[in-house]
C-alpha positions in Angstrom: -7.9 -6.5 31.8 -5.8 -7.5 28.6 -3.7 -4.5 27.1 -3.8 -4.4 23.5 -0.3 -4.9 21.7 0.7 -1.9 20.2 1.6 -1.2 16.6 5.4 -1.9 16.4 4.7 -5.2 18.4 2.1 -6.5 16.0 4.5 -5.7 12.9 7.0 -7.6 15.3 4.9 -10.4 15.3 4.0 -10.6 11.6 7.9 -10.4 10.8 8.8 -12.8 13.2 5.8 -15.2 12.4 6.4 -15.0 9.0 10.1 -15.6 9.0 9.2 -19.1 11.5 6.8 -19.8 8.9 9.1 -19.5 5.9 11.6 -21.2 7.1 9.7 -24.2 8.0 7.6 -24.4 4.7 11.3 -24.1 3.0 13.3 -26.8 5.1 10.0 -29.3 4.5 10.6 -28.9 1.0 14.2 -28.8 0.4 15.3 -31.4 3.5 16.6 -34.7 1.5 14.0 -37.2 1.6 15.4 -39.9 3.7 17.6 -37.8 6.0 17.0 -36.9 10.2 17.2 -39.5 12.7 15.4 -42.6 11.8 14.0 -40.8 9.0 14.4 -44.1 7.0 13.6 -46.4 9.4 10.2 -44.2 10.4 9.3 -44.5 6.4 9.5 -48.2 6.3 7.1 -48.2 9.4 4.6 -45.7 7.7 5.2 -47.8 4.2 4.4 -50.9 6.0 1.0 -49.6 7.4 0.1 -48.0 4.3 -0.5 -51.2 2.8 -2.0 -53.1 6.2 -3.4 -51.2 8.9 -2.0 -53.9 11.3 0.6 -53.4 13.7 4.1 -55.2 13.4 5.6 -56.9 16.3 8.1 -54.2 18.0 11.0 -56.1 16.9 10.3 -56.1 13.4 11.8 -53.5 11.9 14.0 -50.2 13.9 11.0 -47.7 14.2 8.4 -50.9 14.7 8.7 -50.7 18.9 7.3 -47.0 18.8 4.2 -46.2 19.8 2.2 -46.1 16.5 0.2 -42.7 16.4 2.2 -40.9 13.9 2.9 -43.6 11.4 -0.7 -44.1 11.5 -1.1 -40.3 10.6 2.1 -41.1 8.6 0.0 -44.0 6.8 -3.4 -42.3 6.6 -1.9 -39.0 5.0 -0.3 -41.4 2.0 -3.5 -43.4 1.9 -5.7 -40.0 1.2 -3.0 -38.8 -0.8 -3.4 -41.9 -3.0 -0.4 -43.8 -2.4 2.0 -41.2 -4.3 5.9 -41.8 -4.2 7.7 -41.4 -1.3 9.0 -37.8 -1.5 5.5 -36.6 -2.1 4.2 -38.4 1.0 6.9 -37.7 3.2 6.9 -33.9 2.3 2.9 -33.7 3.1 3.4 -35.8 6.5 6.5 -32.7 7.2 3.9 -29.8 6.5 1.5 -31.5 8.6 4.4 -31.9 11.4 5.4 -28.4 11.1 2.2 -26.9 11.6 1.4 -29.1 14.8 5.2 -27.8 16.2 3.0 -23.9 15.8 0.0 -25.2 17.8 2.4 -25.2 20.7 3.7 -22.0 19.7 -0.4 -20.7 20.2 -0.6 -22.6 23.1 2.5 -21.0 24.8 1.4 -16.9 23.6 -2.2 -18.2 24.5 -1.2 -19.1 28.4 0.9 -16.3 28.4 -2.0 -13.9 27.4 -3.9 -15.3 29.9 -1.9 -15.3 32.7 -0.3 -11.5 31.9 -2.7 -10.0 30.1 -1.2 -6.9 30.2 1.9 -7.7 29.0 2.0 -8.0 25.1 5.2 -7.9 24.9 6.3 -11.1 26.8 3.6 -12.7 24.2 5.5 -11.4 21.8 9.0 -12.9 23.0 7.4 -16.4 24.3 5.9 -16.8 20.6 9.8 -15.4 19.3 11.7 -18.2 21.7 10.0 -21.2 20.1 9.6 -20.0 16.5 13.5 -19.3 16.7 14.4 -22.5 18.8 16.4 -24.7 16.7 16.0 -27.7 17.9 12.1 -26.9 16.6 13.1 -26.1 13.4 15.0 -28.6 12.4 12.6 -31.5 14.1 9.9 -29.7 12.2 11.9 -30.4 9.0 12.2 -34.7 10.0 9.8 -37.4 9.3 9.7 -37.9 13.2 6.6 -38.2 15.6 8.9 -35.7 18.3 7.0 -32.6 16.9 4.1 -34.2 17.6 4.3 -35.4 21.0 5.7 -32.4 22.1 2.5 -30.5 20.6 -0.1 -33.1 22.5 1.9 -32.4 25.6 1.6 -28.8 25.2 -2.5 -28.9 25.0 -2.8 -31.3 27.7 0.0 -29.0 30.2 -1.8 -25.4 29.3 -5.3 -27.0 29.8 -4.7 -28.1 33.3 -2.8 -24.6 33.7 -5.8 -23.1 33.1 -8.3 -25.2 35.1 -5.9 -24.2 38.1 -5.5 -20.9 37.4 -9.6 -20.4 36.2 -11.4 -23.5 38.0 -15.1 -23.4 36.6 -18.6 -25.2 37.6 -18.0 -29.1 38.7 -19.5 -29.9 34.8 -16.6 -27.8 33.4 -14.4 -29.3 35.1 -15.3 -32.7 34.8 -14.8 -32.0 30.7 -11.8 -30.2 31.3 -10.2 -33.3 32.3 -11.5 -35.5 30.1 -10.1 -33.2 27.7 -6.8 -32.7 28.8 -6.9 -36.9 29.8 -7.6 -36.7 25.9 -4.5 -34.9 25.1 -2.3 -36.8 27.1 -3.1 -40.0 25.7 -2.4 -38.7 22.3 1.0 -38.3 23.6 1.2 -41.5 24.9 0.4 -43.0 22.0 2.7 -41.0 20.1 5.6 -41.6 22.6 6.7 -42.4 25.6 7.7 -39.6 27.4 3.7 -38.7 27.2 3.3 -40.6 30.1 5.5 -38.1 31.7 2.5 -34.9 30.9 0.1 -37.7 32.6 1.7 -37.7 35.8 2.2 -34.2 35.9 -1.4 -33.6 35.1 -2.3 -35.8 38.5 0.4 -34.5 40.9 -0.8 -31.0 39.8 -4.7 -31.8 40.4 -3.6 -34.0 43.5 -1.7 -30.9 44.9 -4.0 -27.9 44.0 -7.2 -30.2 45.8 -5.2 -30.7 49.0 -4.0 -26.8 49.1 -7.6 -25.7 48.9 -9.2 -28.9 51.2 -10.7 -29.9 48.0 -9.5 -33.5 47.5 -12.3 -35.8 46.5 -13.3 -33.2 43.7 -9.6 -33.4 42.4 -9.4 -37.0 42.6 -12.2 -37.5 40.6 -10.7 -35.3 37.4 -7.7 -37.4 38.1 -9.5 -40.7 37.6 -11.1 -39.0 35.0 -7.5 -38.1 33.2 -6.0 -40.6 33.8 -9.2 -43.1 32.5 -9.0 -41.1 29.3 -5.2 -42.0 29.4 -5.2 -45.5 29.6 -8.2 -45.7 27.1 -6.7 -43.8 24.1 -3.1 -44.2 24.9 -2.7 -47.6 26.9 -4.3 -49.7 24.7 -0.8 -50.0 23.2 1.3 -50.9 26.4 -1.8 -53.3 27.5 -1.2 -55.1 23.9 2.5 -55.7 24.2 2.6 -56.7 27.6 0.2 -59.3 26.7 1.5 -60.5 23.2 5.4 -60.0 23.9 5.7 -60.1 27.7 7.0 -56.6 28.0 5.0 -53.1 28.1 8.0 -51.3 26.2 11.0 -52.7 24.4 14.1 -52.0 25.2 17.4 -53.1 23.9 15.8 -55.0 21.1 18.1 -56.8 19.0 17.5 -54.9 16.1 19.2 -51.7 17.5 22.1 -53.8 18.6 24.3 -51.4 16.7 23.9 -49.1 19.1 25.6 -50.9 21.6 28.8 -50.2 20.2 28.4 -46.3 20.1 31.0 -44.4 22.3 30.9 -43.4 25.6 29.1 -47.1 26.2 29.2 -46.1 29.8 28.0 -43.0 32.2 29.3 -41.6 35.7 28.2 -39.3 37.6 30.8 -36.7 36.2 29.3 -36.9 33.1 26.4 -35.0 34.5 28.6 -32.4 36.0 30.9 -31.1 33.6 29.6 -28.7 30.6 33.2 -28.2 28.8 34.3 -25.5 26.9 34.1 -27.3 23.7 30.3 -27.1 24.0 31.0 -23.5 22.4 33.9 -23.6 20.8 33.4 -27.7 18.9 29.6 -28.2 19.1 29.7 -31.8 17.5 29.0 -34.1 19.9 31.9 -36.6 19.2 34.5 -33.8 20.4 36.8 -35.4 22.8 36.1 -32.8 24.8 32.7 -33.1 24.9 31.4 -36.6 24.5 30.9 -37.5 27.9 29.1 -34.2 29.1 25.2 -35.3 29.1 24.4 -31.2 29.6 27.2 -30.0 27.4 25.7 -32.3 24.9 22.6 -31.9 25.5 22.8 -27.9 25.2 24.8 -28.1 21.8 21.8 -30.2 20.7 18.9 -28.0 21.7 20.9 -24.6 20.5 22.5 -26.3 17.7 22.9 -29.3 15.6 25.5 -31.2 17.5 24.3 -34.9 15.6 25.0 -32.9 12.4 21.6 -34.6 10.5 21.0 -31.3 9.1 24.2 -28.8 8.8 27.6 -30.2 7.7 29.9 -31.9 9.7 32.8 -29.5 9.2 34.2 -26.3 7.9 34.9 -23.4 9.9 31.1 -20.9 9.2 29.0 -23.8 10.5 31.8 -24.0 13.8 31.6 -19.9 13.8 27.6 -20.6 13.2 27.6 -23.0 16.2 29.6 -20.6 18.3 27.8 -17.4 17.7 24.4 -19.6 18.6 25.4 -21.2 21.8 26.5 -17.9 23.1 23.3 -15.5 22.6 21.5 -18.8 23.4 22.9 -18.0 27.1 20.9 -15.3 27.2 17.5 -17.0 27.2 18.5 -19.9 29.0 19.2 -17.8 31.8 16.1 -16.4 32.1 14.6 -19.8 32.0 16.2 -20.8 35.0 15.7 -17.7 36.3 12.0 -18.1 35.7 11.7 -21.7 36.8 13.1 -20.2 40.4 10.1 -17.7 40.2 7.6 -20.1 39.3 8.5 -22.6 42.2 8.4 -19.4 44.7 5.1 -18.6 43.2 3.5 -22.4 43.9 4.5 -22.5 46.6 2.9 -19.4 47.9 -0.5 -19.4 45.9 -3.2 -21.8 44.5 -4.0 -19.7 41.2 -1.3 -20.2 39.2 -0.1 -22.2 36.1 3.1 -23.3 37.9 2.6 -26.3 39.4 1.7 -28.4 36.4 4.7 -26.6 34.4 7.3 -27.8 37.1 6.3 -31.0 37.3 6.1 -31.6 33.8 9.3 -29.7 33.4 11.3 -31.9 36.9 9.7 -35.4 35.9 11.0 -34.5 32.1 14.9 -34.0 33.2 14.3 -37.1 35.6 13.5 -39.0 32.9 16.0 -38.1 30.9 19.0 -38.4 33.1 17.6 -42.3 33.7 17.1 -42.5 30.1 20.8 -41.1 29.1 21.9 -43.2 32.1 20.2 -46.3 31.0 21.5 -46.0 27.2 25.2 -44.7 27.6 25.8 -44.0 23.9 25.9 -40.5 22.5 23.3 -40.8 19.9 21.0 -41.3 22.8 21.3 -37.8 24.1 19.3 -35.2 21.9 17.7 -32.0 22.7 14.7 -33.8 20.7 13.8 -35.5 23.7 13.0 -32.6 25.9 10.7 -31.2 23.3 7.6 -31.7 25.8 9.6 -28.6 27.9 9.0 -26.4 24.8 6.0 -24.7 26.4 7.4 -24.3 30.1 10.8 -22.9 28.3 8.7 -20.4 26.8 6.4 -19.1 29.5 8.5 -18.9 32.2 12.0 -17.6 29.5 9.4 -15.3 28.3 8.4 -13.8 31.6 12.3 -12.7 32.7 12.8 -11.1 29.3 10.0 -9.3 29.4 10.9 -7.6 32.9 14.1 -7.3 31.2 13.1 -5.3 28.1 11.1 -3.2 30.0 11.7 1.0 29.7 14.8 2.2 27.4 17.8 2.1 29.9 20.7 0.6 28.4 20.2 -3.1 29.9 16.9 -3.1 27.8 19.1 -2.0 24.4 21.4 -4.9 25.0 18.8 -7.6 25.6 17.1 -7.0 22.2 20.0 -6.6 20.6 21.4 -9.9 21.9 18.0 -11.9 20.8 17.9 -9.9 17.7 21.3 -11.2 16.9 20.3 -14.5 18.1 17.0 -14.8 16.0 19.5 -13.5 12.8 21.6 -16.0 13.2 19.4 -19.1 13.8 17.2 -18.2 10.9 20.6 -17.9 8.4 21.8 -21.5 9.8 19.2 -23.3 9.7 17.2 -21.7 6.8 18.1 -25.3 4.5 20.0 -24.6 1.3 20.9 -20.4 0.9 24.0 -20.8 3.2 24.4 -24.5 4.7 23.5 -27.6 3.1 24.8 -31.1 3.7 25.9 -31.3 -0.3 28.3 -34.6 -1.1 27.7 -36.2 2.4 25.4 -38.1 4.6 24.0 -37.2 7.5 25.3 -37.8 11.1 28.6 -38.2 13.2 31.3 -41.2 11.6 31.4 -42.8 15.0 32.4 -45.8 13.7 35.6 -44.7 12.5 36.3 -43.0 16.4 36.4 -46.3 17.3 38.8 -47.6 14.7 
């Protein structure tokens, strides 16, 4: 039976929720025009399709090898819009962004709900975690299809968390999937990494039919998924491998700049050291950090370690940085500590969401190691690319806070305070303009001159 929330939490929610909000509708307003990673390129994509619907070759421009879903949202919102200037465009295509980054945040309270119906409070903190993620924010601020994919990943995860955790009739079923199939090939065709949700999707339905001696039903909404995949999202892939020879580009000449970015190599101590300078110097061109994959990655999720959107120096965004990464231990503890929980939990039962949210959450850090592996530059690790995780980091972060909240004991005080600190400070950082703004500088790292 769900518990109703209780008075203080609902005011908890409005405040939080509103604050999210606010500061989303503020950065989409007041981030520069051109700025975020490949905000300029991604324009000249959506420009181009504004004025013909048909695809470029992937090597014609940066942002032209990406799947094409958002810059054909990109495209269609300028198009309705009338074909205003550029700044009007690209500050409609940012609301619309920002409001797809708080679908997942429903999606993650609405599995929560479900699964711990009783428990308002851990809605509460799993809604809290991603509105107060930074990382979220300041994606939700960037002409960038990341948002995006991350939000189709989330539908198509929480609806196959569901079927396992509430199977219905064989018809319901049979939509489910196509649904969720539907969802995932949205992210395909948005990115990637979607292909990543897909495969999670399948190894969750392939599992949960051969636990219950159920396997020809679960191969059918697999076929079923995966049919919807390739039909909305592989249409793409199918088209370059026959025009260009190759499903996805890589290394294409036209990002031959990157080539030159330090490290320009990996070894396998690069994915065991986090140093201290992840704390102390979160800018990911820090001698001491540059090689750390983790370190870097961390100091990009909790922080903005590229520096697209705070400045690149001065000691309140390094004191900013520091306080962040610190409280930010806090939840990523429990997150681990939850994953550890979830795996015990799937490996014991057939009803729960878990086994869909580890596979999504293990095939996502596989993929990125061979990704950061496979492109050894440091622009190429961002906490952007584990958006998809945003909805696992929330349900399973959620669920260890919750049980460690509980009662009024002093452990309990500390907690709150510590997220209540952390929340304080993300919102002040990365609110764009009252206290940091990039004013009298571009944005980025000068990598060129480390070289030098």
């Amino acid at each position: 039976m769900s518990r109703a929330p209780s008075r203080g939490l609902v005011w908890a929610a409005v405040a939080l929720g509103g604050t999210g909000l606010a500061i989303r509708i503020n950065n989409a307003f007041r981030y520069p025009t051109n700025w975020g990673f490949d905000a300029k390129y991604n324009w000249e994509y959506i420009e181009r399709l504004m004025s013909s619907w048909a695809l470029p070759a992937p090597d014609a421009g940066w942002a032209t090898g990406h799947p094409p879903l958002f810059y054909y949202l990109g495209a269609a919102i300028g198009r309705a819009l009338g074909h205003p200037d550029t700044e009007s465009t690209t500050l409609a295509i940012r609301l619309v962004s920002a409001a797809a980054g708080l679908l997942t945040l429903a999606l993650a309270v609405m599995l929560v709900r479900r699964v711990d119906p009783t428990n308002p409070r851990r809605a509460l903190l799993a809604g809290g975690l991603l509105l107060f993620l930074p990382v979220h924010i300041y994606m939700s601020a960037m002409l960038s299809e990341e948002i995006l994919a991350s939000s189709f990943t989330s539908a198509a995860v929480t609806g196959v968390a569901l079927a396992l955790t509430r199977p219905g009739n064989a018809q319901q079923e049979r939509v489910r999937a196509l649904s969720i199939g539907l969802a995932a090939g949205l992210a395909v065709l948005t990115k990637l990494s979607g292909v990543l949700v897909a495969l999670a999707v399948a190894g969750a339905y392939a599992l949960d039919g051969w636990r219950r001696r159920e396997l020809a039903p679960a191969l059918g909404r697999i076929a079923l998924v995966l049919g919807a995949v390739a039909l909305v999202g592989g249409w793409y892939y199918a088209r370059n491998r026959i025009e260009y020879g190759y499903f996805y580009p890589q290394n294409l000449s036209t990002h031959e700049v990157m080539f030159t970015m330090p490290p320009g190599e990996r070894n396998i101590g690069d994915y065991l050291r986090v140093p201290l300078a992840t704390w102390t110097d979160p800018q990911l061109l820090a001698p001491g950090l540059i090689r750390s994959v983790w370190g870097s990655t961390y100091a990009t999720v909790w922080f903005d370690g590229h520096r697209f959107f705070l400045p690149k120096s001065g000691n309140p965004v390094r004191a900013a940085g520091m306080a962040i990464l610190l409280l930010a231990l806090l939840p990523t503890a429990a997150f681990a500590i939850g994953l550890g929980r979830g795996v015990r939990r799937a490996l014991s039962s057939t009803h729960t969401p878990d086994t869909p949210l580890l596979l999504l959450v293990g095939l996502t850090l596989a993929g990125y190691v061979l990704f950061t592996w496979r492109n050894p530059w440091f622009a190429a690790v961002k906490g952007s690319y584990l958006l998809g995780l945003a909805l696992p980091f929330s349900f399973y972060a959620s669920e260890v806070l919750a049980d460690w909240t509980r009662g009024r004991d002093v452990r309990s005080r500390l907690v709150w305070v510590a997220l209540g600190l952390l929340a304080l400070v993300v919102a002040a950082t990365f609110t764009y303009g009252p206290i940091f703004a990039k004013w009298g500088e571009y944005p980025g790292l000068e990598w060129r001159q480390l070289g030098s």
